[in-house]
N, C-alpha and C positions, 0 to 999 in steps of 0.2 A: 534533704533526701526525701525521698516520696515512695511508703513503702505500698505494694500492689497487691489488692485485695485478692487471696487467693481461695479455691476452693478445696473440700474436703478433699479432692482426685492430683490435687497437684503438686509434683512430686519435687517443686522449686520453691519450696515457704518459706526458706532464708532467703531468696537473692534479693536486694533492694538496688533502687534503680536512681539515678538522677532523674532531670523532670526532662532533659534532651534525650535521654537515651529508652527515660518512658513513652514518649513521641514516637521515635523510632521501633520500639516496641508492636505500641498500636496501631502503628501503619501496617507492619509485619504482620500481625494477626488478624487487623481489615483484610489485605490481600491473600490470608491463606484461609481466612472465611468465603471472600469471594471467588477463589480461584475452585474451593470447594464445592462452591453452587455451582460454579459456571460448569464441573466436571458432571456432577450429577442430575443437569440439565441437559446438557450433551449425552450423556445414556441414556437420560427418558427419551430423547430423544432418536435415538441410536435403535432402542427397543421396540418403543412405538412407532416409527418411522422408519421401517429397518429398509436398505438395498439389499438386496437377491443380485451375485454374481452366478454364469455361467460361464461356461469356457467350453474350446474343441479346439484341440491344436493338431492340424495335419505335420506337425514336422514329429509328433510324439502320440502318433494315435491309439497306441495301447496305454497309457496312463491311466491310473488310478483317478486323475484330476479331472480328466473330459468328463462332465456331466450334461452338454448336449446332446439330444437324442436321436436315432432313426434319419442321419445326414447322408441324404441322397442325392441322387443326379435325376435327370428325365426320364431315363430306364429304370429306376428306383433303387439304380446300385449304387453301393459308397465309390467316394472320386477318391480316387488311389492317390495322394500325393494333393490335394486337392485341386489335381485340373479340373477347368472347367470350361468346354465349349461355348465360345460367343453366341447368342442367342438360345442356350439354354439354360434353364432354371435351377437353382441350386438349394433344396429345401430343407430343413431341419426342425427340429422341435425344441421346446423350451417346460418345464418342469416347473412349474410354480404354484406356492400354496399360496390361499389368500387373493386379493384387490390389491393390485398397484396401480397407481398414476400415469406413470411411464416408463417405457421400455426404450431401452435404448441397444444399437445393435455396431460395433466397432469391428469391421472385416480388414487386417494386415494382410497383405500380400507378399508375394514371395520377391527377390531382386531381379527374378530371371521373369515373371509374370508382366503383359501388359498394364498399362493403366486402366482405370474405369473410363472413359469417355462420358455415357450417362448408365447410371445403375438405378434400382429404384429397390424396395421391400415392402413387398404384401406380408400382413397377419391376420389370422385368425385363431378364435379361442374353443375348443371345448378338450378332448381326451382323444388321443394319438391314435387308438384305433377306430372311433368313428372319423377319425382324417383319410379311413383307409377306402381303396377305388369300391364301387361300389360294382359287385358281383352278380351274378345269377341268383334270381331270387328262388328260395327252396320251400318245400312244401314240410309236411308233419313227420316226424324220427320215425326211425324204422323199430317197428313194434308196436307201431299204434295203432287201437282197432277206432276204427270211425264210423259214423251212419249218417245218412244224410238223402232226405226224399224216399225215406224206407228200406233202401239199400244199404249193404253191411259192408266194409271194408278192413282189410289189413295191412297196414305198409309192410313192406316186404322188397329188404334190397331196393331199396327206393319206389318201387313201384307202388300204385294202388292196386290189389288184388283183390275183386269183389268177390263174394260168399255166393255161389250160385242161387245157393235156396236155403232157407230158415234150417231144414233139416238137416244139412252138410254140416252149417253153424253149431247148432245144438249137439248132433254125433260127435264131433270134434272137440266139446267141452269147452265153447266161448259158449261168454253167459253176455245178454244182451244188455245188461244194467250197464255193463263198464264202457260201453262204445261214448264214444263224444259224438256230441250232433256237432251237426256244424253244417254248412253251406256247400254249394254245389261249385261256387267261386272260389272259396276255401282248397277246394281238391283240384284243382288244373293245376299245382304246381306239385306235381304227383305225378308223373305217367303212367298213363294204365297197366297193368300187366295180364295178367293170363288170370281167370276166373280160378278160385278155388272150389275143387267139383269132386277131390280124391278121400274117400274117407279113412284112407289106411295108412297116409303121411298127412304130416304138417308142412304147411310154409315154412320156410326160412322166417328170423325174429319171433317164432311164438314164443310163449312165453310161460312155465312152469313151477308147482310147486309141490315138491315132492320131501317129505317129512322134515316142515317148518323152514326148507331151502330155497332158493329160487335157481334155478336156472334159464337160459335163454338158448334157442334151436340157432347156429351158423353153419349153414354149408352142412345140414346134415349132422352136426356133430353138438354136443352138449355143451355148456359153459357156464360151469356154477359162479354165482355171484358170493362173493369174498364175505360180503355178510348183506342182511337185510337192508341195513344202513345203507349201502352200494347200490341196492336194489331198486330202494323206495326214490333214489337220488335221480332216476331216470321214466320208473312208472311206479303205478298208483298197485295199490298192495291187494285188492283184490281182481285184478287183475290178469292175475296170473291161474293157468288151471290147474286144479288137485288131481293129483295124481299120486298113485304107491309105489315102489323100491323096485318094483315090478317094471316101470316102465323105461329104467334106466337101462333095461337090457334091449331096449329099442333102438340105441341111437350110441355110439361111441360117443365117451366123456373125454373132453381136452384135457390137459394135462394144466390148461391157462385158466387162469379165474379172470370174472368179468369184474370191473372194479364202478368205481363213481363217474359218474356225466361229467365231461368235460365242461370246466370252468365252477366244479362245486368249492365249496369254502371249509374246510375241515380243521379239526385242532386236535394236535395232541402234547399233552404233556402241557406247557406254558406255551407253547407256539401256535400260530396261526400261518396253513399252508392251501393254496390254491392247488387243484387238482388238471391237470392238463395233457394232453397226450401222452399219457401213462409215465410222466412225472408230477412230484408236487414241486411247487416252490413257496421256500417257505417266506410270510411276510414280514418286514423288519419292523414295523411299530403301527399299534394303533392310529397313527394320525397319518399314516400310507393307506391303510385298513379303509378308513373314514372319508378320506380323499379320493379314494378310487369307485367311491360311490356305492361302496357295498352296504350290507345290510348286518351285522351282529345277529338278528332272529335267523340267518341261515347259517352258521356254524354250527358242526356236526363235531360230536365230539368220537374221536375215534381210537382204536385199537393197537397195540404192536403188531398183531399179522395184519390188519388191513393196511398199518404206513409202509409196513414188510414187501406188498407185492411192488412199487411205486421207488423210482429213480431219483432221489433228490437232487435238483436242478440248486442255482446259485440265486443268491437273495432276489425278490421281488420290492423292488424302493418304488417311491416316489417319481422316479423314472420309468419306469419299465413301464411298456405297453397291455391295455388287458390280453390275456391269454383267450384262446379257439375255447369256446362254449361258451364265453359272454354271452350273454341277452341285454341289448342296449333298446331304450324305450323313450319317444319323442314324448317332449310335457304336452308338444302344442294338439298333437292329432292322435298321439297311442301308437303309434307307424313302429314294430318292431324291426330288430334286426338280429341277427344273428353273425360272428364275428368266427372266421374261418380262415385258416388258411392266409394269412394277413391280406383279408378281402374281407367287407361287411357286405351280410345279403339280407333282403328284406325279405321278412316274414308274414304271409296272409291273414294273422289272426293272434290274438292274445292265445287261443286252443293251441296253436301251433306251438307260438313260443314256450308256452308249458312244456308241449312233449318232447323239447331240448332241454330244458331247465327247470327243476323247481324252484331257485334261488327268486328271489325279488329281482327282477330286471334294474340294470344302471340307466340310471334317467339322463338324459340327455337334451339342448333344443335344436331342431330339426331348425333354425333359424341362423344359428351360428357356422354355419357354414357356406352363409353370404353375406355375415358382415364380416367386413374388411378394414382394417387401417393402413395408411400406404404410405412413404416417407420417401425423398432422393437425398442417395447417398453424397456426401461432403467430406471436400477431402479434408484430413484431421490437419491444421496449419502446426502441429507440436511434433510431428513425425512423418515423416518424408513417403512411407508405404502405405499409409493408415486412411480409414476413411470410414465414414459413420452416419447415422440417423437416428431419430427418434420419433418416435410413435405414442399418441396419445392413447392413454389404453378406456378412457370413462366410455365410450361404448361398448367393452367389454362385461361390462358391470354386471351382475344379474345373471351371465352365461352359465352352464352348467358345465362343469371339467378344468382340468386346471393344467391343461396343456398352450403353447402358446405355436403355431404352425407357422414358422419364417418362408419365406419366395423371396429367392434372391434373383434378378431380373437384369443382363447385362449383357450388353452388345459385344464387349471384348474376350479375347480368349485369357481368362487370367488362371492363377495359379495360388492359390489359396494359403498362408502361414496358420494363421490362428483367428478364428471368431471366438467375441469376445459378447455377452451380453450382459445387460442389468436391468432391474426392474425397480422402480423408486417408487417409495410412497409420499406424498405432497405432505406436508404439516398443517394439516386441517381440522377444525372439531368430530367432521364426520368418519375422518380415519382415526382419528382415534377414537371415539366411542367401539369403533369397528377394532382395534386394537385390545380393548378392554374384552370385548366381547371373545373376542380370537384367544385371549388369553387365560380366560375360564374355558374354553373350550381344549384347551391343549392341557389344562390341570387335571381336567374333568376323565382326558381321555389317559393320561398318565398313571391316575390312582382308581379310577372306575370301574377298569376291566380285571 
């Protein structure tokens, strides 16, 4: 008999073995040491090299499980049932944190849909709303005083309305420190209006402060700002003119408060909420927060009557497109934009984009929206309706945004089941150092904030 050296943990110190059944023994426990490695090499692996699924299934399009984004047609409307006219383009967006290798993109078809004959898919990389057409470019917010070649300006109602003369200026209580110089090319995306020449009104957008309050002139009529906070989020704090209680019997006060510039970042309580067409939305985790290219130094921390005036909207993820008051900004040339109306418009000038925003602008490359990856679709030989690509992503490398914009390109009229995609990372030393890295970065942002 052959008795088995056992350790102080083990809970078998009588059983004794023959020397066949000890053999058998240690092959059992070679194999469930190896079977052990092989598991927790496969999770490093799994972790560090992890696939990113997406999905959109037009037979189930309100599910909880579609996390494909912003899927349109050529008119930019969703394909109801997913038809899709031969010869037009079928576009969608892809959500992805991090550097992957390759993208791969599996389109089912319906049994009543044509075949593909030939298909093809375009991508490009950066953030869903700089994917957006590109608009009317706009000039400085209304309420901003400007100067420029010695002349005084107020936007007003979109328009530039210049000061006829220093003295109208003065009587009316703008003070000339606060004006932004700026360029004569700056102001053409302004149209002119009508001179200010009346010393017994104000323009429309001026701008007041009346015992430590601010208010702003609409249409003639008052509109106190909800707080300071709300105030300084759209202009600069001296600014505004002083005026006494006195002069609030000039002008009927709205019953509405003016709140935060659209696209501000505010917090209250443990939450962090985007400010947007007179809702917030609140964001679901620091590493949405950090991915959508914001800033941490622009979070305002705020009040129960200032979240009080504001309509809460449903989570802001990962997904979700920036919201109307972005200010997006190219690394390569500074070329602003501004993000409206799901339309981006360029902005004349870093002065300008201030007078939309104080936040830090989201950086973006003005370059990523001509490189391309492009793949033709094959039919899947494991499934009879299926059919597929893939795309190399290493010139995506380096891009700013973490959206992935699909073109789906196809001569036939077909009919859409389910698109399916993934995103793989290769097993390489540089993905994983980039792994390691990614992963103190996700610690960092978990327990930091």
């Amino acid at each position: 008999m052959i008795r088995i050296k056992k350790d102080m943990f083990d809970l078998t110190k009588k059983i004794e073995l023959d020397e066949k059944n000890y053999k058998h023994y240690r092959l059992f426990q070679t194999a469930v040491y190896l079977l052990a490695l092989f598991l927790a090499v496969y999770l490093f692996i799994i972790i560090a090299f992890p696939t990113q699924f997406l999905t959109f299934s037009f037979l189930n399009p309100n599910s909880t499980k579609n996390n494909l984004a912003n899927i349109r047609n050529s008119e930019g409307l969703f394909p109801e049932r997913g038809r899709i006219e031969g010869t037009k383009p079928l576009t969608f967006d892809a959500s992805v944190i991090g550097n992957y290798s390759t993208g791969r993109v599996s389109i089912i078809l319906s049994k009543k849909s044509e075949e593909f004959v030939s298909a093809s898919l375009n991508a490009r990389k950066s953030y869903q709303a700089f994917f957006y057409p590109e608009g009317e470019p706009v000039g400085f917010r209304d309420g901003t005083a400007v100067k420029s070649e010695g002349n005084y300006y107020l936007v007003s109602d979109g328009k530039l309305k210049k000061f006829r003369n220093d003295s109208i200026l003065e009587t009316l209580g703008f003070d000339k420190n606060y004006f932004i110089e700026t360029t004569a090319e700056d102001l053409k995306y302004n149209p002119k209006g009508e001179e200010i020449s009346d010393i017994s009104t104000y323009p429309n957008y001026s701008i007041f402060k009346i015992d430590n309050e601010y208010y702003i002139l609409k249409d003639d009529i008052l509109r106190k700002f909800v707080s300071s906070q709300a105030y300084l989020s759209s202009y600069a704090d001296n600014q505004a003119i002083e005026k006494t209680a006195d002069f609030l019997k000039k002008y009927p006060l709205s019953d509405d408060t003016e709140g935060f510039a659209d696209g501000s970042l505010v917090s209250y309580g443990d939450s962090a909420f985007l400010v947007s067409n007179g809702k917030t939305l609140p964001i679901d985790s620091s590493i949405t927060f950090e991915n959508m290219g914001y800033s941490w130094d622009d979070l305002r921390k705020i009040s129960g009557d200032e979240m009080a005036m504001y309509k809460k909207e449903k989570l802001f993820t990962i997904f979700s497109p920036h919201p109307d008051g972005t200010i997006f900004v190219t690394n390569e040339d500074q070329k602003y934009y501004l993000i409206k109306n799901n339309q981006k418009h360029s902005l004349p000038s870093s002065s300008a984009a201030l007078s939309w925003s104080k936040n830090n602008p989201v950086i973006v490359s003005e370059m990523s929206l001509g490189i391309e990856g492009k793949c033709q679709l094959k039919k899947n030989p494991f499934s009879f309706r299926s059919y597929y690509c893939e795309i190399p992503l290493e010139k995506f490398k380096g891009l700013y945004g973490k959206d992935f914009e699909f073109v789906l390109n196809s001569e036939s009229n077909i009919k859409i089941d389910t698109i399916d995609t993934s995103f793989k990372k290769s097993v390489t030393l540089e993905n994983l150092k980039l792994a390691i890295t990614e992963t103190f970065a996700k610690i960092k942002g978990n327990y930091a904030y």
